[in-house]
C-alpha positions as MATLAB code, in Angstrom:
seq = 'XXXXXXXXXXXXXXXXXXXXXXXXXXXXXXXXXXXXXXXXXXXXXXXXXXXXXXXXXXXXXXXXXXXXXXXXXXXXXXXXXXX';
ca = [
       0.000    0.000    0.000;
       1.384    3.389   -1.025;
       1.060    5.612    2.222;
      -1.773    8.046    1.518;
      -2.650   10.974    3.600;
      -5.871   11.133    5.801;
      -7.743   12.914    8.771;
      -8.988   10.929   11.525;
     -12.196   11.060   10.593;
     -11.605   10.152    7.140;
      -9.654    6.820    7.877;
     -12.832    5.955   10.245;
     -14.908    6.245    7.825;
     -12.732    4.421    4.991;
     -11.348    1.459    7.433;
     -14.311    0.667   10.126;
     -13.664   -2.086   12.649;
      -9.903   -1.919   11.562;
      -6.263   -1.324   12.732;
      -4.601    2.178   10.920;
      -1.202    2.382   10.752;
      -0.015    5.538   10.444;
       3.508    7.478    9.824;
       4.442   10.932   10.485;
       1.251   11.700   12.315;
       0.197   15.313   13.715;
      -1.130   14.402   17.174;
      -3.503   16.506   19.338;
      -1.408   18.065   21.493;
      -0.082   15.577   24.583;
      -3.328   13.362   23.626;
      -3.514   10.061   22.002;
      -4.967   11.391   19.303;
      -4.086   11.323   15.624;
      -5.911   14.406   14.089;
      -3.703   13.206   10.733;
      -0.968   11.092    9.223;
       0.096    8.754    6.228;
      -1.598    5.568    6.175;
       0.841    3.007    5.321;
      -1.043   -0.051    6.343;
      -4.610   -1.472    6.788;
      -4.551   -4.154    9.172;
      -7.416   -6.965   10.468;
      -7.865   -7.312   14.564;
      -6.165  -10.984   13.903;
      -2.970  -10.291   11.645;
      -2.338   -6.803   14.141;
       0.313   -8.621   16.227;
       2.347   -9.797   13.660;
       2.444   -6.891   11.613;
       3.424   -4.726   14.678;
       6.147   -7.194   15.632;
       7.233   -7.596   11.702;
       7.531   -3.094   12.276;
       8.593   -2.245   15.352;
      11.510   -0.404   14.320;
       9.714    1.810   11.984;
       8.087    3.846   14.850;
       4.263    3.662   13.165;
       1.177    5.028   15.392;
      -0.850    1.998   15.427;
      -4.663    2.664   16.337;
      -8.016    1.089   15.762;
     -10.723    3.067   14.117;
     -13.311    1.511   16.726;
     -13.677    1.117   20.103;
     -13.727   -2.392   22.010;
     -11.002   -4.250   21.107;
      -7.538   -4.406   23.015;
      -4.624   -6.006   21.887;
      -1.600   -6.705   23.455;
       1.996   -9.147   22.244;
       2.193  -12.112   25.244;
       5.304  -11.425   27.486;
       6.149   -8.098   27.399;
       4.932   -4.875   28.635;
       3.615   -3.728   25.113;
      -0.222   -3.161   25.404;
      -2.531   -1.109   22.906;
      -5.920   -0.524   24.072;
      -8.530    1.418   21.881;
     -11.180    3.054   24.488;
];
């Protein structure tokens, strides 16, 4: 996927019930959240922890565009929870 440029809102609406990951993101403030960034990757709830794992030097914002799902990689301290 060639990164492409969205709002928030926008990658909501395009990716529902999915995992965003995003690149040079401009955050709100000290918050946790993205107001916009490049979407490099569109990821299901069940491929999320392999992808992350397969990226973690990359330094991607990874969030969900829905609430009620948490995911976190067994046996370390690395926990992402979408409220």
């Amino acid at each position: 996927m060639t990164a492409i440029r969205m709002t928030w809102s926008e990658m909501v609406e395009k990716y529902p019930d999915k995992w965003v990951v995003v690149d040079n993101p401009i955050m709100d403030g000290d918050s946790p959240d993205i107001i916009e960034g490049d979407v490099v990757a569109v990821v299901d709830d069940d491929k999320i922890d392999n992808y992350e794992i397969d990226n973690l030097d990359k330094g991607y914002i990874y969030r969900r565009t829905t609430e009620g799902f948490c995911n976190g990689i067994t046996g370390s301290s690395i926990t992402i929870c979408v409220s």
